[in-house]
C-alpha positions in Angstrom: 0.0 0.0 0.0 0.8 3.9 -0.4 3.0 5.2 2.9 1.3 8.8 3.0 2.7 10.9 5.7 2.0 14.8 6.6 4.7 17.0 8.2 3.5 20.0 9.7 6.4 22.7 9.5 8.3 22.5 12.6 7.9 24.5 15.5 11.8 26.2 14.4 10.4 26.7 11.0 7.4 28.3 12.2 9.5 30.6 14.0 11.2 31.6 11.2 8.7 32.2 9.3 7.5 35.1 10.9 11.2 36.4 11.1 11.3 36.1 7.3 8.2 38.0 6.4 9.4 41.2 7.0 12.6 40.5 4.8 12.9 39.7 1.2 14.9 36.6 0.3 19.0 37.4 -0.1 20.4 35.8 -3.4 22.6 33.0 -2.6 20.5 32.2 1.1 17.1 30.5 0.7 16.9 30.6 -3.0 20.0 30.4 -4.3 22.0 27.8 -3.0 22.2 24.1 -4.3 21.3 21.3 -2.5 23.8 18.4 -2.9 21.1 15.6 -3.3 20.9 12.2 -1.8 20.1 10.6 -5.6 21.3 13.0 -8.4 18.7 12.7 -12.1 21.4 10.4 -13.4 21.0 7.3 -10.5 17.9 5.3 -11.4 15.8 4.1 -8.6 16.1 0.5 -8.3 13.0 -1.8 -9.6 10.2 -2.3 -7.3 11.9 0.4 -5.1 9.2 2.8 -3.8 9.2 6.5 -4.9 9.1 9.5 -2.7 7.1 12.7 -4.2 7.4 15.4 -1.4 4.3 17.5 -1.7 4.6 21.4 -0.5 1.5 23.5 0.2 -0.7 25.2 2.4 -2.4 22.9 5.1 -2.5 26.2 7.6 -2.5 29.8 7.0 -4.9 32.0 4.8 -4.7 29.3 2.0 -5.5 26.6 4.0 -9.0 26.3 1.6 -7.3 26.0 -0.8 -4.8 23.4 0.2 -7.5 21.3 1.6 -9.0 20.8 -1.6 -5.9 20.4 -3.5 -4.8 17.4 -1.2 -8.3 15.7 -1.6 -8.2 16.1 -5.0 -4.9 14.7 -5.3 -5.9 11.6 -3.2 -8.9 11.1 -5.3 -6.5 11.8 -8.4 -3.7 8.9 -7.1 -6.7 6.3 -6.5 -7.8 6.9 -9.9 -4.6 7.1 -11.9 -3.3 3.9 -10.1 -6.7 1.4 -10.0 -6.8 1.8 -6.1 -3.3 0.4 -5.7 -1.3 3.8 -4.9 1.5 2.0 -6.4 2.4 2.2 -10.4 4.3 -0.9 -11.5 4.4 -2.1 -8.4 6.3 0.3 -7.0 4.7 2.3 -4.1 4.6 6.4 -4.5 5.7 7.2 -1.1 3.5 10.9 -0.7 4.9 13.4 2.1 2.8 16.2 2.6 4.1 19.5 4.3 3.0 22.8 5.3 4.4 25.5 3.5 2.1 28.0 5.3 2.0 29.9 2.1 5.5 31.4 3.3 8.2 31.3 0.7 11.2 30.7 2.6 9.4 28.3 4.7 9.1 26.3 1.4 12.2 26.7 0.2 14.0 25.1 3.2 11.7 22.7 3.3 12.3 22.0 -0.3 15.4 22.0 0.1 15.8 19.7 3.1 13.5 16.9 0.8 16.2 17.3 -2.1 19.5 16.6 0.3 17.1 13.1 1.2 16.8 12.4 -2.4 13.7 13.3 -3.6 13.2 14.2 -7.1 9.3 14.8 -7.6 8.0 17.9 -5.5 4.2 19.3 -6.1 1.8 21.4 -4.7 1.6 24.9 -4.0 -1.3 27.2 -4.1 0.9 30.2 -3.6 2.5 32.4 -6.7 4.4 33.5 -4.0 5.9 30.0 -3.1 5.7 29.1 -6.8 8.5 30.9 -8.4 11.5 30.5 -5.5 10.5 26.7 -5.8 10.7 26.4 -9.6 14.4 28.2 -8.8 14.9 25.3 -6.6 14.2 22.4 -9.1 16.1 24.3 -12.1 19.0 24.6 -9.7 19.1 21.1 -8.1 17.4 19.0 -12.0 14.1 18.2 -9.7 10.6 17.4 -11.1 8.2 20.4 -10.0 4.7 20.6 -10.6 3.1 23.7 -9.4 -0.5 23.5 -8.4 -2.9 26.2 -8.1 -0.8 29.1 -8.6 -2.1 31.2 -10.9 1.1 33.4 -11.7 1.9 33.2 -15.8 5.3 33.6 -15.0 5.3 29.7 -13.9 4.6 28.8 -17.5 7.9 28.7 -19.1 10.1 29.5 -16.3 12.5 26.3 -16.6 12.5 23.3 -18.0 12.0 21.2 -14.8 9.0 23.6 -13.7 4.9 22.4 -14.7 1.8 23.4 -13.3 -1.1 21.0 -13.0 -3.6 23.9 -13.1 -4.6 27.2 -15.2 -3.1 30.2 -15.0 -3.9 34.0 -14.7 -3.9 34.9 -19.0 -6.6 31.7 -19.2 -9.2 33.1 -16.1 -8.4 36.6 -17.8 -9.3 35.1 -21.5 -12.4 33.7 -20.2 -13.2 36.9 -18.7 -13.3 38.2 -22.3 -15.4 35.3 -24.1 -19.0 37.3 -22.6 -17.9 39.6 -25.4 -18.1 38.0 -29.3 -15.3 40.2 -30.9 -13.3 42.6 -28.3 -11.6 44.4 -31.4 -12.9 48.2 -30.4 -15.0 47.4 -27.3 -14.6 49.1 -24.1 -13.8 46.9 -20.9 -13.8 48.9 -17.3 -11.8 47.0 -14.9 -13.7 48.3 -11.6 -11.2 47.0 -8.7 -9.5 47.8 -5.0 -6.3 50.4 -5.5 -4.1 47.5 -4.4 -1.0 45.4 -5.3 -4.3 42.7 -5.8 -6.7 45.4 -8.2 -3.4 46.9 -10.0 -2.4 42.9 -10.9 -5.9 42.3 -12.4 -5.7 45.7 -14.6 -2.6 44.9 -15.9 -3.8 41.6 -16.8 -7.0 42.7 -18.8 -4.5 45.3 -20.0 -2.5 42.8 -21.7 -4.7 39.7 -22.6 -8.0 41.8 -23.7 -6.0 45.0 -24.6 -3.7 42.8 -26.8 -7.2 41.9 -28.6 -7.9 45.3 -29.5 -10.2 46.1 -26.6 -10.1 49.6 -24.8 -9.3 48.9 -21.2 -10.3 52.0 -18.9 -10.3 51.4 -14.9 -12.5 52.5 -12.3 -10.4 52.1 -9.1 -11.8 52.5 -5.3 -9.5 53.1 -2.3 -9.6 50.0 -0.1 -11.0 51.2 2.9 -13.8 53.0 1.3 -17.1 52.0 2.2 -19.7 53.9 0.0 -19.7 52.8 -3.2 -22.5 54.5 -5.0 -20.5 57.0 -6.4 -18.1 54.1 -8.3 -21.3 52.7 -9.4 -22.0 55.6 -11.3 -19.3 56.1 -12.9 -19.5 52.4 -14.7 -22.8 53.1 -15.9 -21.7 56.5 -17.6 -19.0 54.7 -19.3 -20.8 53.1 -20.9 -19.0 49.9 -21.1 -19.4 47.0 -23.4 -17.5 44.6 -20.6 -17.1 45.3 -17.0 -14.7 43.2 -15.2 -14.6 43.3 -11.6 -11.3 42.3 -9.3 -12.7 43.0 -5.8 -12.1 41.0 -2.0 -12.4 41.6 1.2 -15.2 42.7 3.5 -16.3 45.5 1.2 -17.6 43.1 -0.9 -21.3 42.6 -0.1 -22.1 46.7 -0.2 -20.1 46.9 -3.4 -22.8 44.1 -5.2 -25.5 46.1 -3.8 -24.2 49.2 -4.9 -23.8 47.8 -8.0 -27.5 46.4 -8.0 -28.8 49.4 -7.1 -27.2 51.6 -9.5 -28.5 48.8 -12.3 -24.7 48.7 -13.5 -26.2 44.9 -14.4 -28.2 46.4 -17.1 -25.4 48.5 -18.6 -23.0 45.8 -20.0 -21.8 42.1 -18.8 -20.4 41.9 -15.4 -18.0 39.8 -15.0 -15.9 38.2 -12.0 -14.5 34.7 -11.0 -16.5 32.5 -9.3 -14.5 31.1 -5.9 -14.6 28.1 -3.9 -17.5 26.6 -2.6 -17.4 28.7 0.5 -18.1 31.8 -1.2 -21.2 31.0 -3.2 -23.2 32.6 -1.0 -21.2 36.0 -0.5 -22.8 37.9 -3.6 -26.3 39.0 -1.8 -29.1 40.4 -4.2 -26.4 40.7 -7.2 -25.7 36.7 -7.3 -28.1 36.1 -10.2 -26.9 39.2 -12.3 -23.2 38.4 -12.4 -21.7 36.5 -15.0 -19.1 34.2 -13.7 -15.6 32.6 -15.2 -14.4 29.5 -13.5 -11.5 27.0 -13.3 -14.2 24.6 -12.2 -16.8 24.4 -10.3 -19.2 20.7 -9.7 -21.1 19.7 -12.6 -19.0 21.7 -15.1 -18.2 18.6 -16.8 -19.5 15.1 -16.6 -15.7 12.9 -17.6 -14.9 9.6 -16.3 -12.6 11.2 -14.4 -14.5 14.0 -13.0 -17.3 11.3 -11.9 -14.5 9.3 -10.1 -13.3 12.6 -8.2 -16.7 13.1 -7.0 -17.3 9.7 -6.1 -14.3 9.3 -4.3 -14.7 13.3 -2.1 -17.8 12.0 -1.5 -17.1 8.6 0.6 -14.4 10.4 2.2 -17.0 13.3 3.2 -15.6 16.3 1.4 -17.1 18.2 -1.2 -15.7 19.1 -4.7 -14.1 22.1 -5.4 -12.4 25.2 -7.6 -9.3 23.4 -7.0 -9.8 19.4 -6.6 -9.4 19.3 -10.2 -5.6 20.4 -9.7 -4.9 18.0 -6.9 -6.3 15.2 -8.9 -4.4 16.4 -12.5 -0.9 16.6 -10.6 -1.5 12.8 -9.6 -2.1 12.1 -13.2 0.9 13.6 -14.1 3.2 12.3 -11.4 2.1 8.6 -12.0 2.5 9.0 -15.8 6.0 10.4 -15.2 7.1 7.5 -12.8 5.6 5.1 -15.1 7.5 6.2 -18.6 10.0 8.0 -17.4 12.5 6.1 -16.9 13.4 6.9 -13.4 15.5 10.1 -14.5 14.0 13.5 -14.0 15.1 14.5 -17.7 12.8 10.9 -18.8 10.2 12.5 -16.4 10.3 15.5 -18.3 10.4 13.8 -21.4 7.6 11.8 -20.9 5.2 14.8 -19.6 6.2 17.6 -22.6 3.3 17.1 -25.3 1.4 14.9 -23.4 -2.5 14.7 -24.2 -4.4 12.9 -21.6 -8.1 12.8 -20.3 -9.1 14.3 -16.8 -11.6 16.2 -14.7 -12.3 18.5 -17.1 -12.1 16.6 -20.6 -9.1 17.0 -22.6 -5.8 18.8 -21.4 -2.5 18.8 -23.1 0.9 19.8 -21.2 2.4 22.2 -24.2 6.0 20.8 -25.2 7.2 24.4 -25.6 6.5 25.8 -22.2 4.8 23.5 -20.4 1.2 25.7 -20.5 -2.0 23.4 -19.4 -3.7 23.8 -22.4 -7.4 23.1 -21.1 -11.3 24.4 -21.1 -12.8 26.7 -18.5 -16.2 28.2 -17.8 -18.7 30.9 -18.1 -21.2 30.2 -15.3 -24.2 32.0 -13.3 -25.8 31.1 -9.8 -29.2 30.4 -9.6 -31.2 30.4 -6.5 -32.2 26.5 -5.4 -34.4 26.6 -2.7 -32.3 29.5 -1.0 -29.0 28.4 -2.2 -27.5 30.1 -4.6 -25.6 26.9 -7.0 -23.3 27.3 -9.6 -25.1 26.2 -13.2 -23.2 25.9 -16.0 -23.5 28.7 -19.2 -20.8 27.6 -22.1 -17.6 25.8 -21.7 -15.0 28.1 -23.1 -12.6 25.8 -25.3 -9.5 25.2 -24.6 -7.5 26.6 -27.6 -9.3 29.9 -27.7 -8.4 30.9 -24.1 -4.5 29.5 -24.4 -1.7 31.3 -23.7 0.6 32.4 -26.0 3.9 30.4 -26.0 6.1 31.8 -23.3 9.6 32.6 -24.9 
């Protein structure tokens, strides 16, 4: 059977941690140096031998969510790719998960210390944060990475030993733009917080929807204001053909009513990602007028695959959500790896460029060039069932039309 352990970050780590948060990492210290590792990518592991995949992400902390559902998908995603058995060829994958606690440097000692014992497969990671330093690690020390759900495009293309097993931000942005037919000379008001979180999401529509010929105008709001009326107002007199909104925080309810009130809903599309499960409920009166892009959501898609995830959350009592589908795709990809690669990291990467393979969602293909997910996502609404507001499924977007372009 499957050894799976869990490693909590140790109480000396922990301290650390919140030493480190004030300080920006120092080239050469936590994510510059090489690990001399216990099995280098030229030693092959010897046959029936079992295989250790360290798995780095956020079981505490403000991510937690997310982590949760990225380790259940996973498990769901290991019983699946492996017939039950945990073990592919025989040979058992020996899983270690660890709490990065969406800190950085926490990760990359962590990382680290699971490279000096030999490891050569790490995954996980919901951070962007935690992303890149760790994709330095495995280009630096010929590791296996596969990021999770990171969003950051920067992760696409970064290295050669760095994948993702989910989206990334130019896909969710792309989607944003499908509720418009042809973008070429529309107007799209990105309406968001005046913070390093609203500035990201502007640039973004800036470059994916601006680079289709869209005019991208903002409307930004301070982040501790708290009427929004005014804001409101000034997205209907724009006249907008798209309105995307970037928005968290507690502010959130009085901006959708503000919104409601003003009958910006009648103006032009809204538009906004739909969350986890947890937040279905968070959008008051306006639920029913936004129009949603997703990653996933349950019921988006009805695969083999995606009925085995649900089936399996389900008898372990968890629910499916926005990022099971990652957890489960990163066990996909590790097992396939194992299996033809040879027990070398470059066979592993071999083995994983190009590949086309069926999932939770349908179809994805890991792009040979940059290692981009190349995969569908989702225009969605809520609709009220029996005082619940449930996601319901509008179009799947297709995969091609929403891809990336190749990172250089």
């Amino acid at each position: 059977m499957r050894a799976t352990k869990k490693y909590l970050a140790p109480a000396i780590l922990a301290a650390a941690a919140l030493v480190m948060t004030g300080c920006a990492p120092e080239t050469g210290s936590d994510t510059g140096d090489t690990v001399e590792p216990g099995a280098t990518t030229s030693e092959s592991v010897a046959a029936g031998e079992a295989v250790p995949v360290g798995m780095i992400t956020s079981l505490t902390g403000p991510l937690a969510a997310y982590g949760e559902a990225y380790e259940a998908g996973f498990e769901a995603g290991l019983d699946y790719a492996t017939d039950g058995t945990g073990a592919v060829d025989g040979r058992e994958l020996d899983i270690s998960w660890i709490d990065d606690q969406g800190n950085p440097d926490t990760a990359v000692t962590q990382a680290k210390d699971l490279i000096g014992q030999g490891y050569q497969i790490i995954a996980g990671t919901v951070s962007s944060g935690v992303a890149g330093p760790l994709a330095e690690q495995a280009a630096q020390n010929q590791i296996l990475f596969i990021s999770g759900p990171a969003a950051a495009d920067t992760i696409t293309g970064i290295n050669d030993y760095t994948f993702r097993s989910g989206r990334q931000t130019y896909q969710d942005v792309a989607t944003a733009g499908s509720f418009v037919e042809d973008l070429d000379g529309k107007k799209v008001v990105v309406f968001a917080q005046d913070n390093a979180f609203g500035q990201g999401n502007l640039a973004a529509v800036q470059a994916v929807l601006g680079g289709e010929g869209a005019e991208v105008q903002d409307v930004l709001v301070a982040e501790d204001a708290t009427e929004f009326t005014p804001f409101a107002q000034q997205l209907a007199d724009a006249d907008p053909d798209l309105i995307f909104v970037a928005w968290a925080g507690a502010s959130s309810g009085a901006m959708w009513t503000a919104l409601e009130q003003q009958q910006v809903f009648d103006v032009a599309p809204v538009v906004t990602g739909l969350g986890d499960v947890s937040t279905y409920g968070a959008f008051g009166d306006a639920s029913g007028s936004i129009s949603f892009l997703t990653h996933y959501f349950d019921g988006a898609t009805d695969t083999e695959a995606a009925m085995a995830m649900k089936e399996y959350l389900e008898a372990e009592e968890k629910v499916v959500d926005l990022f099971s589908p990652d957890g489960f795709v990163a066990a996909q990809m590790i097992v396939h790896a194992v299996r033809e690669g040879g027990d070398t990291v470059d066979g592993m990467i071999e083995a994983l460029e190009g590949w086309t393979f069926d999932s939770v969602k349908g179809e994805i293909t890991v792009r040979a060039e940059d290692h981009a997910m190349i995969q569908d996502m989702f225009q969605v609404k809520l609709v009220d069932d029996g005082g619940t507001w449930t996601p319901e499924l509008v179009e799947t977007v297709e995969a091609d039309s929403v891809a990336p372009p190749v990172s250089e």
